[in-house]
C-alpha positions as CSV (number, residue, x, y, z in Angstrom):
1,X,82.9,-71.0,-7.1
2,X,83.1,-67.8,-9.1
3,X,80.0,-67.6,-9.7
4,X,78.8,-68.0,-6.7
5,X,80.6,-65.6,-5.0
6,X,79.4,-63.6,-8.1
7,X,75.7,-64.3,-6.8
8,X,76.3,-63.4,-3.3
9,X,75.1,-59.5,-3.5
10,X,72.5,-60.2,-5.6
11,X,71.2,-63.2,-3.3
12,X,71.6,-61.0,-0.1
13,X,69.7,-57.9,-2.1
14,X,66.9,-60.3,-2.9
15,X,67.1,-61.8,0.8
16,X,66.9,-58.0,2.4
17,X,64.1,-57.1,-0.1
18,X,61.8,-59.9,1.0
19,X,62.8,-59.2,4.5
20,X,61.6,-55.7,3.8
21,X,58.4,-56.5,2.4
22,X,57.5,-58.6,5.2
23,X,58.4,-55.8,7.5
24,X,56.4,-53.5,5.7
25,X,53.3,-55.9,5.8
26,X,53.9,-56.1,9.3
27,X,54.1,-52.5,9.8
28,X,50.7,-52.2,7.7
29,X,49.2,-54.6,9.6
30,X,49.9,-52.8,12.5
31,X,48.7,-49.7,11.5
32,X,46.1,-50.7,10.1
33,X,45.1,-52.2,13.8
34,X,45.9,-48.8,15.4
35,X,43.8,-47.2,12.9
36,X,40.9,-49.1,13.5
37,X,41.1,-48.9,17.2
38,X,41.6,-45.3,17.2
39,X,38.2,-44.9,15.0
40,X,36.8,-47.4,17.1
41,X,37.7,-45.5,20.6
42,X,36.2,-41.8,18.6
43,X,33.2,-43.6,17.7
44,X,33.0,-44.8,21.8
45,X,33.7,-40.9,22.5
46,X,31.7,-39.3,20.9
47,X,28.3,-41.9,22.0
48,X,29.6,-40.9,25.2
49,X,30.2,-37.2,25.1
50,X,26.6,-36.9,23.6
51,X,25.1,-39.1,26.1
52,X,26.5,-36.8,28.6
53,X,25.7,-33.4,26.9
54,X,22.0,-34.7,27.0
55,X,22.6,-35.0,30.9
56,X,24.5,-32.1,31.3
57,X,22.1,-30.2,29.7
58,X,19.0,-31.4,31.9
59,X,20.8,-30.5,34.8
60,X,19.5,-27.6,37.2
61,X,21.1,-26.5,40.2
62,X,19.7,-23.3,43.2
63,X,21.7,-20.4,42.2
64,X,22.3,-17.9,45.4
65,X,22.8,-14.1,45.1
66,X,25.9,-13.8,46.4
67,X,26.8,-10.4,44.7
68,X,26.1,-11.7,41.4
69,X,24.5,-10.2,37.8
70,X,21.3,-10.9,36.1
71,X,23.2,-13.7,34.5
72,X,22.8,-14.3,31.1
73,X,21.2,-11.1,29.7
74,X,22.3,-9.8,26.2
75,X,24.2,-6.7,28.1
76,X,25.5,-7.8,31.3
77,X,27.9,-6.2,34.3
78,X,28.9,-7.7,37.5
79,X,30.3,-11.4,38.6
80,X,28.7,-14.6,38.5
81,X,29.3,-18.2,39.7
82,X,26.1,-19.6,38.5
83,X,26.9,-22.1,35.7
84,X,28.2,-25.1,37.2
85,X,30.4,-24.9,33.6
86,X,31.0,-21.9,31.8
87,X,32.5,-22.9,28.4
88,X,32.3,-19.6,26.9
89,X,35.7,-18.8,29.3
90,X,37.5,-20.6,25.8
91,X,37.3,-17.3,23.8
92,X,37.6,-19.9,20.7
93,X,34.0,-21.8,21.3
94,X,31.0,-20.7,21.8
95,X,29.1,-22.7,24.8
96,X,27.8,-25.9,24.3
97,X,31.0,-26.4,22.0
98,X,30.4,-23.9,19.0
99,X,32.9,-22.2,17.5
100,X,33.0,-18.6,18.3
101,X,31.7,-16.5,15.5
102,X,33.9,-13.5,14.9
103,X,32.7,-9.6,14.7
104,X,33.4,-10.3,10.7
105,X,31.7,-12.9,10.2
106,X,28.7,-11.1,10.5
107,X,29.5,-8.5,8.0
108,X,25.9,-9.2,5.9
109,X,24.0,-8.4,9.0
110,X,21.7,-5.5,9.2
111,X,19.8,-6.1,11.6
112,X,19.7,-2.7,14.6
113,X,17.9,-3.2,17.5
114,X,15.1,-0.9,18.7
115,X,15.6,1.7,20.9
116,X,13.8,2.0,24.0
117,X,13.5,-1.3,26.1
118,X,9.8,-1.9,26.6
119,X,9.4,-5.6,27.7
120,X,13.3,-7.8,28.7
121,X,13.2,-11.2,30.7
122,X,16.2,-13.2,31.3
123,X,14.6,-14.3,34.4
124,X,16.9,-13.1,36.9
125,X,14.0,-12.3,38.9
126,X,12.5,-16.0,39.5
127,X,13.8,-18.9,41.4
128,X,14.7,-22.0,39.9
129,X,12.1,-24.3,39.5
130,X,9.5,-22.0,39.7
131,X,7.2,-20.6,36.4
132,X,8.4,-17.2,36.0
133,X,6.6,-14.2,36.7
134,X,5.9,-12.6,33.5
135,X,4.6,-15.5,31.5
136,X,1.3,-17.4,31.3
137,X,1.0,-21.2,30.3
138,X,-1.8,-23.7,29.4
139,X,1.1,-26.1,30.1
140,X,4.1,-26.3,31.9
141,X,7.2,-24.9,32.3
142,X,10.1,-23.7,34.7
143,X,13.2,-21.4,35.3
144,X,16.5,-23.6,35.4
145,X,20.4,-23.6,34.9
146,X,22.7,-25.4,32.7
147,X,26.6,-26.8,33.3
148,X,27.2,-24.9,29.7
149,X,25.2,-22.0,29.3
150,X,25.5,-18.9,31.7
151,X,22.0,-17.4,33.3
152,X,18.7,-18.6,33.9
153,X,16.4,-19.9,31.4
154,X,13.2,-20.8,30.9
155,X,12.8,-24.6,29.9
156,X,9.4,-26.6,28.4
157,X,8.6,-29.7,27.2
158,X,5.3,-30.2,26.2
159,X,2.6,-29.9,23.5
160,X,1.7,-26.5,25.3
161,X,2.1,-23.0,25.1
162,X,3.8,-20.4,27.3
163,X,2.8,-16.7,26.0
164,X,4.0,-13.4,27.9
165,X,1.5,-12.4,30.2
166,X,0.2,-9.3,29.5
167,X,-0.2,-7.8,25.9
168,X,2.2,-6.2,24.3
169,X,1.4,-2.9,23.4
170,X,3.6,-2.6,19.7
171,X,3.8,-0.2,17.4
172,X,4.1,-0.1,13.6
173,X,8.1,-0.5,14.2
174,X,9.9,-3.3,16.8
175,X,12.4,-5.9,17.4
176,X,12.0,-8.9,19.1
177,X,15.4,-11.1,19.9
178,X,15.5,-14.2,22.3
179,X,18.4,-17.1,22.5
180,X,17.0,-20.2,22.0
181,X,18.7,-23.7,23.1
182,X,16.9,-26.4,21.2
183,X,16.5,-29.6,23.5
184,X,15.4,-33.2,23.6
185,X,12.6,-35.2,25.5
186,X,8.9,-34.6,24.1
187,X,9.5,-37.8,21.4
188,X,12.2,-39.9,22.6
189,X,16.0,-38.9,22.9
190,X,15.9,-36.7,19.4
191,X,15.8,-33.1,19.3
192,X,11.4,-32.3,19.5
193,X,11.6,-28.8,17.9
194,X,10.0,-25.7,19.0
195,X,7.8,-23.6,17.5
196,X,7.5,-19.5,17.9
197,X,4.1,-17.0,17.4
198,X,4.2,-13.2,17.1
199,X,0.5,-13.3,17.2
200,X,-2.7,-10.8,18.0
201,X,-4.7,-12.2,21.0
202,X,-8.3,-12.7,21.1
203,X,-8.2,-13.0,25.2
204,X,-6.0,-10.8,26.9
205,X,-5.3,-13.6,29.6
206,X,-6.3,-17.2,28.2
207,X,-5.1,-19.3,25.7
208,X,-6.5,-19.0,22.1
209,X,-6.7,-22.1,21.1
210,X,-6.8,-24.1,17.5
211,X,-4.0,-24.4,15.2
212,X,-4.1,-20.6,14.0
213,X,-5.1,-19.1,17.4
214,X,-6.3,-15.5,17.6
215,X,-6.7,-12.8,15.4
216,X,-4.0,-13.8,13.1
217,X,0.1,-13.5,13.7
218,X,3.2,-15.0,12.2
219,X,4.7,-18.1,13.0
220,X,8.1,-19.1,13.0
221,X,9.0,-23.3,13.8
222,X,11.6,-25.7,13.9
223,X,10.9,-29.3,12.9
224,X,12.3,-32.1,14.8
225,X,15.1,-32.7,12.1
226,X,16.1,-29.1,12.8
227,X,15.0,-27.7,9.5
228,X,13.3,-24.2,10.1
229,X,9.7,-22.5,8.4
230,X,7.3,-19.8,8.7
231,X,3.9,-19.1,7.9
232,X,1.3,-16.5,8.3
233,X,-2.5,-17.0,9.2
234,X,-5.4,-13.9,9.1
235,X,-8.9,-13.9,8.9
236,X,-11.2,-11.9,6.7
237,X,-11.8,-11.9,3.1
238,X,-9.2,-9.1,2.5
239,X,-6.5,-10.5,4.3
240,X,-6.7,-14.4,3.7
241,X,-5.5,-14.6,0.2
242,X,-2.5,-12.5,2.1
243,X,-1.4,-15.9,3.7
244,X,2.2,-17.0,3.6
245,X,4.4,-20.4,4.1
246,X,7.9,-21.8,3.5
247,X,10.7,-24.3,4.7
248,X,14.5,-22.5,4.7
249,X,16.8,-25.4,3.2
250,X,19.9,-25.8,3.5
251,X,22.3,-27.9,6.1
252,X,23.9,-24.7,7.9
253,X,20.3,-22.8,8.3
254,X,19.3,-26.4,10.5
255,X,19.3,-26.4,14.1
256,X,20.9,-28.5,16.1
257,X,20.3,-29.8,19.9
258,X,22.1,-28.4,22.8
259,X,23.1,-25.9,20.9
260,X,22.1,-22.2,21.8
261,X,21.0,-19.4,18.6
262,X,20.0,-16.1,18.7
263,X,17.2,-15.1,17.5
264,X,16.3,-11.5,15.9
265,X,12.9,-10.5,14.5
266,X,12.7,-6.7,12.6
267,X,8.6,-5.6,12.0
268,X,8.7,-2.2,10.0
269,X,5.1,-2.2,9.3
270,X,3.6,-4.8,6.7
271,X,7.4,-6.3,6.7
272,X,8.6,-8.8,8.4
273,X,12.7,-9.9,8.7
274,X,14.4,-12.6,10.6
275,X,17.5,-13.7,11.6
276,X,19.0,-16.6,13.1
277,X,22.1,-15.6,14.0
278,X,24.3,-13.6,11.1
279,X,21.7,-15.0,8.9
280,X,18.4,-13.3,7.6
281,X,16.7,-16.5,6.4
282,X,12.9,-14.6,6.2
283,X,12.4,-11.6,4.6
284,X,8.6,-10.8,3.6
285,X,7.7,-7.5,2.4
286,X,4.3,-8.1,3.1
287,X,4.3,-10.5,6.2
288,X,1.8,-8.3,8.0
289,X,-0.7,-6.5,5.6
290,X,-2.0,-3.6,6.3
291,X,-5.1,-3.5,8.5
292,X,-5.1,-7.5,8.8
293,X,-3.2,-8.0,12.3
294,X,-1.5,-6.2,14.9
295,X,0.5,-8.4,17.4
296,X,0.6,-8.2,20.5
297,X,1.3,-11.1,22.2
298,X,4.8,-13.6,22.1
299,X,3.9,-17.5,22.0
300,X,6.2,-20.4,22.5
301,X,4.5,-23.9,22.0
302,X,4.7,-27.6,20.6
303,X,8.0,-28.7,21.2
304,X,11.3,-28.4,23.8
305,X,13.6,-25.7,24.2
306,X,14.9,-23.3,26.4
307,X,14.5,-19.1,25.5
308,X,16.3,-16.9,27.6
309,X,17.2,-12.7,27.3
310,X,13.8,-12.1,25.5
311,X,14.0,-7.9,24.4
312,X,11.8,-6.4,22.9
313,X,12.2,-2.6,21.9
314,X,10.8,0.0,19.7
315,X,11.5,2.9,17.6
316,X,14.5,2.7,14.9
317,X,17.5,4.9,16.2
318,X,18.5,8.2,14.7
319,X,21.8,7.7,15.0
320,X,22.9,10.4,12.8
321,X,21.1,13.3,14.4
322,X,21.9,11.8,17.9
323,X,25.5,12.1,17.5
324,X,26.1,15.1,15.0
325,X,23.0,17.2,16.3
326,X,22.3,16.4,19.6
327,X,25.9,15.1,20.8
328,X,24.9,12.2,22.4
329,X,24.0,9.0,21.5
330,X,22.8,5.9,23.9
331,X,22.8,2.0,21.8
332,X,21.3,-0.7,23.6
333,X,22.3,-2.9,20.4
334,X,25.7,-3.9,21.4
335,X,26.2,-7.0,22.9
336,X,28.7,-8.6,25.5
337,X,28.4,-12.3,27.0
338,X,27.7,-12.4,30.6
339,X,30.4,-10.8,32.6
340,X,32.9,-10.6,29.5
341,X,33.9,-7.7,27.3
342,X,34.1,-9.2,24.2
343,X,31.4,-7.6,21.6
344,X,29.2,-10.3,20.5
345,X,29.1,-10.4,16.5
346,X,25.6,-9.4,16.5
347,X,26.9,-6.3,17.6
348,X,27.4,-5.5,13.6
349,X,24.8,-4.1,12.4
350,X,24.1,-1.3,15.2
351,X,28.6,-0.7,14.7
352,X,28.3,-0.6,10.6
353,X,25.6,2.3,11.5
354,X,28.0,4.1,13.9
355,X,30.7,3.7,12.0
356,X,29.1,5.2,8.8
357,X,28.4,8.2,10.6
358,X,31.8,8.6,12.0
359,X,33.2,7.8,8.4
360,X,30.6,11.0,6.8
361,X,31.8,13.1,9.4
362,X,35.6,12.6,9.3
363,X,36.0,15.9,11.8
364,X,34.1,14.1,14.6
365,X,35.9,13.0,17.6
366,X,34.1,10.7,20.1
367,X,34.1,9.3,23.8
368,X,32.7,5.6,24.1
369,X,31.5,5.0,27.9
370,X,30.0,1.7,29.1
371,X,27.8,1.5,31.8
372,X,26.1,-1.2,34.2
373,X,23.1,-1.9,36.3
374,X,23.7,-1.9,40.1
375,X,23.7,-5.8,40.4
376,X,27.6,-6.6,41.5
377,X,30.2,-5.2,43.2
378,X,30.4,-1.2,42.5
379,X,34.7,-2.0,41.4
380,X,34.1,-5.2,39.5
381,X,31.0,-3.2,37.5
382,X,33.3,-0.1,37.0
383,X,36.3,-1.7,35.6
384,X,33.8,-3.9,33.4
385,X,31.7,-1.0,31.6
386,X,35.6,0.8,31.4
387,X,36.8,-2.6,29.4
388,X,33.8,-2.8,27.4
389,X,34.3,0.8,26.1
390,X,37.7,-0.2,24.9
391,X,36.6,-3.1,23.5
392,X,34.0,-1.2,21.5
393,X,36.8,1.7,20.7
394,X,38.7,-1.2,19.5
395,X,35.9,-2.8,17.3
396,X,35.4,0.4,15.0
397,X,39.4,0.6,14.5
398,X,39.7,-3.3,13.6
399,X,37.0,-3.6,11.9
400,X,35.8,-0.6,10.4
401,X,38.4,1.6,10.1
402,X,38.2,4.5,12.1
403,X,41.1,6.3,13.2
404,X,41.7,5.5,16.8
405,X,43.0,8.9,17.4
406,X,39.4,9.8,17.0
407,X,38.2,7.6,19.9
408,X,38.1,7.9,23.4
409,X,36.7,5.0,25.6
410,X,35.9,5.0,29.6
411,X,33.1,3.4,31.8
412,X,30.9,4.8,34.6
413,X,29.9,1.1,35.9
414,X,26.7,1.6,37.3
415,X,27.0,5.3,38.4
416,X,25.0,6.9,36.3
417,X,21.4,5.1,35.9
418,X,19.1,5.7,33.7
419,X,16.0,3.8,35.0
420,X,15.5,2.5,38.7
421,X,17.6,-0.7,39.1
422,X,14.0,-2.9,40.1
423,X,12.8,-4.5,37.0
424,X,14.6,-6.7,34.6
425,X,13.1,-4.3,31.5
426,X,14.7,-1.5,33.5
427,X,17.9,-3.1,34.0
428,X,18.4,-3.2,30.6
429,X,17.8,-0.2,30.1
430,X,20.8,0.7,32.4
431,X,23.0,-1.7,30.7
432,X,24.3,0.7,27.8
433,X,27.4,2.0,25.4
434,X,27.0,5.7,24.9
435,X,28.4,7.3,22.4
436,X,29.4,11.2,23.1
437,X,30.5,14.1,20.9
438,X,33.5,15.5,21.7
């Protein structure tokens, strides 16, 4: 009896371990079930949420002028209610579901825009549905609006061309910068690519056909996978041996669809640079040899996309004498989302060049004023150019590290014009930061 009595703890010990294990199996099981349901139910999410961003972005809606802005350009003033969705009210994504890239995150890009505006479409100017006014097409195509992206766009699908209209009359030194929203629909559900020509035309209004059309240009595509390439095509015996090709590899540089990118293209003479978004993924010294080509015509073909916010603008700013000589200096190359006063990271490179002056001249004192184009109501424009200037002021403290007690910011909304309010082109040119000696 003793012993038994001896034996108890141990037998109840054993007894509560084998409990426990059977609990814990139990438990396992159990999560294990949960586990698979909850993968199960994200795999059943995300078929659906991608089914329904295809939808969502093939969706186009009438959008009345009630008061509102040229939705969607690069620099933009005013109030809009024109996206059915506008996701880029979450200051942590970009639309579409990116995640917002930061001022800093751009710190490799050198990239400044062009000065003077000389050809701007975001195609505030055309109705929905309709081609838009300053393009031609041996195709199709048509101005729409998206549930995720602000503004207007213009959307094809086909094995086409659209080209702007008339020529483009471009000197030795330009940018060209567009957003781009990849799509599906020309093979299947998949993304269908889109390819982009900075070509010379043989015929100032028709389309030059075969696959290296005109008098030579540079092409830049994205395959159907999303990887993107370039190549260059010229005729004459001096210039063909010029020719150049290549793929850029690499998961990050690929494109994705539904999603939007901006697109930057710097020509200073023979060389040619790109940029998709804070990265320059083509750099070719001698992309346009001399005496071979001179572009002047923008080409969109062979696949499905949407471009909107297409600038083009010459002449490299002096920023240096502008500011310290002359006293005043006027940037088109800082950007804001529509109706926000955030500055868009692709702001950088135009900033890094302010900022460097500022930092040389450590004497010189500044006032920042934003202005507007006259789309909008005169208040809403005013107290948007005045919060775009601080944002601005704010940038070159943050980021670069000028004293603030050096800055000044304000806004003039759209009192103070600087081109008739009647063409997009001239618009933009209204929609400024300017930067004034003190």
């Amino acid at each position: 009896m003793k012993t038994i009595l001896k034996m108890m703890p141990v037998l109840i010990l054993l007894s509560l371990a084998a409990n426990s294990e059977a609990q814990i199996k139990v438990d396992l099981k159990k999560k294990l079930e949960q586990q698979v349901n909850r993968r199960l139910n994200q795999k059943a999410d995300q078929a659906i949420d991608k089914a329904l961003d295809t939808v969502e972005d093939s969706i186009t809606g009438d959008m009345k002028k009630d008061g509102s802005t040229n939705a969607g350009s690069a620099q933009q003033n005013g109030t809009t209610g024109q996206s059915q969705v506008n996701a880029s009210d979450n200051s942590g994504e970009k639309e579409g579901g990116q995640q917002q890239e930061t001022l800093q995150s751009y710190s490799k890009y050198d990239f400044v825009a062009g000065e003077k505006v000389i050809f701007f479409d975001d195609f505030s100017q055309d109705a929905v549905g309709d081609f838009p006014a300053l393009w031609n097409t041996n195709g199709s195509a048509e101005v729409v609006t998206t549930n995720l992206f602000p503004g207007k766009w213009m959307k094809f699908v086909m094995d086409q061309c659209v080209w702007t209209d008339d020529l483009l009359k471009l000197p030795e030194n330009y940018t060209i910068e567009f957003d781009i929203i990849p799509i599906g629909g020309l093979e299947g559900d998949g993304m269908s690519g889109w390819h982009m020509r900075l070509m010379q035309a043989k015929n100032a209004k028709a389309w030059d056909s075969g696959s290296a059309p005109g008098n030579g240009g540079f092409q830049f595509q994205v395959e159907y996978f999303g990887r993107p390439g370039y190549s260059t095509w010229f005729y004459g015996e001096a210039c063909a041996p010029s020719k150049l090709s290549g793929y850029i590899d690499g998961d990050d540089k690929k494109q994705k669809m539904n999603q939007k990118y901006h697109i930057a293209i710097w020509v200073q003479k023979t060389r040619i640079r790109l940029y998709q978004d804070q990265n320059k993924i083509v750099d070719l010294p001698k992309g346009f040899p001399a005496g071979c080509v001179k572009p002047d015509r923008l080409r969109f073909e062979y696949g499905a996309a949407m471009i909107s916010n297409v600038r083009i603008a010459v002449g490299a700013p002096d920023m240096r004498s502008k500011l310290i000589t002359e006293g005043k200096l006027i940037t088109y190359g800082i950007y804001f989302d529509v109706n926000k006063d955030a500055v868009k990271p692709e702001s950088y490179g135009t900033l890094k060049e302010i900022a460097t002056v500022l930092q040389e001249n450590p004497d010189v004192k500044v006032k920042i004023v934003g202005h507007t184009d006259s789309d909008g109501a005169d208040a809403s424009n005013l107290d948007l150019s005045k919060r775009r200037g601080a944002s601005v002021k704010n940038e070159l403290v943050k980021t670069f590290g000028i004293e603030a007690s050096r800055l000044e910011s304000d806004g003039m909304g759209e009192s103070q014009p600087v081109a008739p309010n009647d063409t997009p082109a001239n618009k933009a040119l209204n929609r400024r930061v300017e930067f004034i000696k003190l």
